[in-house]
Residue frames as qw, qx, qy, qz and C-alpha x, y, z in Angstrom:
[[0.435, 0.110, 0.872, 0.195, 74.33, 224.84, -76.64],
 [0.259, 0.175, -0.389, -0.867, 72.70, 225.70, -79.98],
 [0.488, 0.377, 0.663, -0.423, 69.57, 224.82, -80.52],
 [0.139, 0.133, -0.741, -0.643, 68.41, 223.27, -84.17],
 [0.764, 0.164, 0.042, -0.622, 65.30, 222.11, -85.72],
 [0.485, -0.094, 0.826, 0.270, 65.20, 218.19, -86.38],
 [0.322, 0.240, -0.506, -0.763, 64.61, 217.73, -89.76],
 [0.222, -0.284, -0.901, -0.240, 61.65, 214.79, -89.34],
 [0.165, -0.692, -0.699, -0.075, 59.59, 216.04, -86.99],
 [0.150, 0.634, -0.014, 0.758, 60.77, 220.15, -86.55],
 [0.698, -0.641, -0.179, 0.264, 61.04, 220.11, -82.60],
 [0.644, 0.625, -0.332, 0.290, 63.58, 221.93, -81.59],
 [0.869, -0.403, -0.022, 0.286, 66.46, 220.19, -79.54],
 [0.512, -0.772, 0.269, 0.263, 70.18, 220.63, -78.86],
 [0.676, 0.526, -0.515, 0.038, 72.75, 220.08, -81.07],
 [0.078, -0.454, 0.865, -0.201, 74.52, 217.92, -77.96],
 [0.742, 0.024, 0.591, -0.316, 71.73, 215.20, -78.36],
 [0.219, -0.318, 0.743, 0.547, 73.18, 212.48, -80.37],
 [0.025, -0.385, -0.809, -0.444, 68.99, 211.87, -81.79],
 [0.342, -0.497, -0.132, -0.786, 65.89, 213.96, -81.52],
 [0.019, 0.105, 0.868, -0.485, 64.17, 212.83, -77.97],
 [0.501, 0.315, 0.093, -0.801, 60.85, 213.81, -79.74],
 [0.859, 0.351, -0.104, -0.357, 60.64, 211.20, -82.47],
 [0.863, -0.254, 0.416, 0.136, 64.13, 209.34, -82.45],
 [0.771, 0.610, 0.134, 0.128, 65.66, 210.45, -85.29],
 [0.688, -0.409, 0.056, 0.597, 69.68, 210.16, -85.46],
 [0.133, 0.966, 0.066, -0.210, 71.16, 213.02, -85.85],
 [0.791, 0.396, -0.090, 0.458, 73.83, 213.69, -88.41],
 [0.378, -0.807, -0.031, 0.452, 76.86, 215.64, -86.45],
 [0.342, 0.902, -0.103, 0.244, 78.90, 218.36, -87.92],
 [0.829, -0.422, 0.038, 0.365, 82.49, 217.64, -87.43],
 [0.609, 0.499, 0.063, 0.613, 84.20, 220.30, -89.51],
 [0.310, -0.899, 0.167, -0.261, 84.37, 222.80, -86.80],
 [0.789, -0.511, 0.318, 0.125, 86.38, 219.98, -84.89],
 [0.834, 0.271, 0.240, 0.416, 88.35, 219.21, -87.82],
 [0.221, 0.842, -0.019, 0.492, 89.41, 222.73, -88.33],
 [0.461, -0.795, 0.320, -0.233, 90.54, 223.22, -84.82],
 [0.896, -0.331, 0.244, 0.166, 92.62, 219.69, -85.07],
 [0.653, 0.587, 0.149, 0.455, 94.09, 220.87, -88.50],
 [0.189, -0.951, -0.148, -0.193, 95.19, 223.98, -86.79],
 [0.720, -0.595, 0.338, -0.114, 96.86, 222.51, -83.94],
 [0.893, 0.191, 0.286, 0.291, 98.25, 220.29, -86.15],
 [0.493, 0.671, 0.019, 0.553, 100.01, 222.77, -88.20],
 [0.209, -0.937, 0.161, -0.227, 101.15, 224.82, -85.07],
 [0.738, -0.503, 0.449, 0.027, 102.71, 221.80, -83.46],
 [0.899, 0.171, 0.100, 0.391, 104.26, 220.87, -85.99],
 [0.143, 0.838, -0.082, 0.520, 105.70, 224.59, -86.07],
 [0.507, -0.764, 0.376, -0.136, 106.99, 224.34, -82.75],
 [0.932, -0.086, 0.313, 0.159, 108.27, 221.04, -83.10],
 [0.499, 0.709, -0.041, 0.497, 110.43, 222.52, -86.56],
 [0.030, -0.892, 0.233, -0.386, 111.23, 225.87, -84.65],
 [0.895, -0.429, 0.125, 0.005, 112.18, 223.14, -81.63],
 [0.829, -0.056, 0.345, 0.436, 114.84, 221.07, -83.51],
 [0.382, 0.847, 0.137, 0.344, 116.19, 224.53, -85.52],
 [0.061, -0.888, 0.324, -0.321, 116.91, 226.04, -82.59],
 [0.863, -0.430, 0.259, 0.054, 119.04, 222.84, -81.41],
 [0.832, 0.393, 0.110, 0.375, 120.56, 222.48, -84.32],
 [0.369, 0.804, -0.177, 0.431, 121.88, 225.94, -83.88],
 [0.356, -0.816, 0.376, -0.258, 123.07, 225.66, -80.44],
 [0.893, -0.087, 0.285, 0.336, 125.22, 222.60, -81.37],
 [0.575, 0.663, 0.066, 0.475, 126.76, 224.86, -84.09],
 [0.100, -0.887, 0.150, -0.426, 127.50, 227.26, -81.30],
 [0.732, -0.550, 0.401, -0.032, 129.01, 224.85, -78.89],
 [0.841, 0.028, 0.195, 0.504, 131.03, 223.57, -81.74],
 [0.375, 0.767, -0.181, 0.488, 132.33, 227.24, -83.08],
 [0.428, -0.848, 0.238, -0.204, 132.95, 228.20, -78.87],
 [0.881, -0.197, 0.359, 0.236, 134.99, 224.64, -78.93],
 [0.723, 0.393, 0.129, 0.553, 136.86, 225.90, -82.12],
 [0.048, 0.899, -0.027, 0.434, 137.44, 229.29, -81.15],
 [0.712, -0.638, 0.283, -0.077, 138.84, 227.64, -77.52],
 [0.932, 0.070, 0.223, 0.277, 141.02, 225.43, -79.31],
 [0.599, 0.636, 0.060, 0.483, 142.45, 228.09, -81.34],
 [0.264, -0.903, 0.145, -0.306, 143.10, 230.32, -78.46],
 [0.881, -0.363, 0.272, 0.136, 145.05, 227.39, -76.33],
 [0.744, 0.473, 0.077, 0.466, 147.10, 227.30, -79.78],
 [0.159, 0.894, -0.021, 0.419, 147.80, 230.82, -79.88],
 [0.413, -0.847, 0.068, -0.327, 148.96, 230.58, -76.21],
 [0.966, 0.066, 0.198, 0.156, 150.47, 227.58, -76.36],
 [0.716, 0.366, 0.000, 0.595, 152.92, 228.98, -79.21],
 [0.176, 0.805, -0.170, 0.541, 153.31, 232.02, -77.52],
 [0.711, -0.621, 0.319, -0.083, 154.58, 230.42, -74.04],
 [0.787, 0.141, 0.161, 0.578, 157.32, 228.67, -76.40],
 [0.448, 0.692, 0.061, 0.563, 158.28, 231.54, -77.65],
 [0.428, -0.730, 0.407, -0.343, 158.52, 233.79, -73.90],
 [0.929, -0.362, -0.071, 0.007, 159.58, 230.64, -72.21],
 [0.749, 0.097, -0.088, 0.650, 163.24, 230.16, -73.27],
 [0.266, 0.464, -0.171, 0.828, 163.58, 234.18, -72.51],
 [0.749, -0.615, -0.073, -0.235, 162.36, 233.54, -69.18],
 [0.962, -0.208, -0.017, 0.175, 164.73, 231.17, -68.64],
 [0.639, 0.496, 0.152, 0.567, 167.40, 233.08, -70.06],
 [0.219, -0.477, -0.267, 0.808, 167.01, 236.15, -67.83],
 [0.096, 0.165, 0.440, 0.877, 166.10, 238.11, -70.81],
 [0.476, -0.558, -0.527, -0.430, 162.25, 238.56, -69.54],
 [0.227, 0.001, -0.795, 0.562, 161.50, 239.16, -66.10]]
């Protein structure tokens, strides 16, 4: 705990006492340390959060190219079992 001088009667106390216990005088607090640490945090989480919904976005793109890339294969296979089929049937294949 730091230790400060009050500024009415120059004791010096804690900075965790919200007034002097020597004379009673409230102390003003110093919140820009906190504020800096919330501002931080803030800005990180929101960075995750971003990086979060980025990296969803791309793995929907991938599950829709793997779904087009499947589709196109099935085609491919598709027309090429017409095409063998009848020369199966035919004897012509074996």
């Amino acid at each position: 705990m730091p230790i400060v001088e009050c500024p009415k009667c120059n004791e010096k106390i804690s900075t965790w006492h919200p007034d002097c216990p020597y004379c009673g005088k409230v102390l003003k607090r110093n919140y820009s340390k906190l504020i800096s640490v919330l501002v931080v945090l803030g800005i990180a989480g929101g960075g995750f959060y971003a990086e979060g919904k980025v990296r969803k976005q791309n793995r929907i793109k991938e599950k829709e190219t793997v779904q087009q890339q499947t589709k196109v294969e099935n085609e491919i296979v598709s027309e090429s079992v017409k095409k063998i089929q009848p020369m199966l049937l035919l004897g012509i294949l074996k």
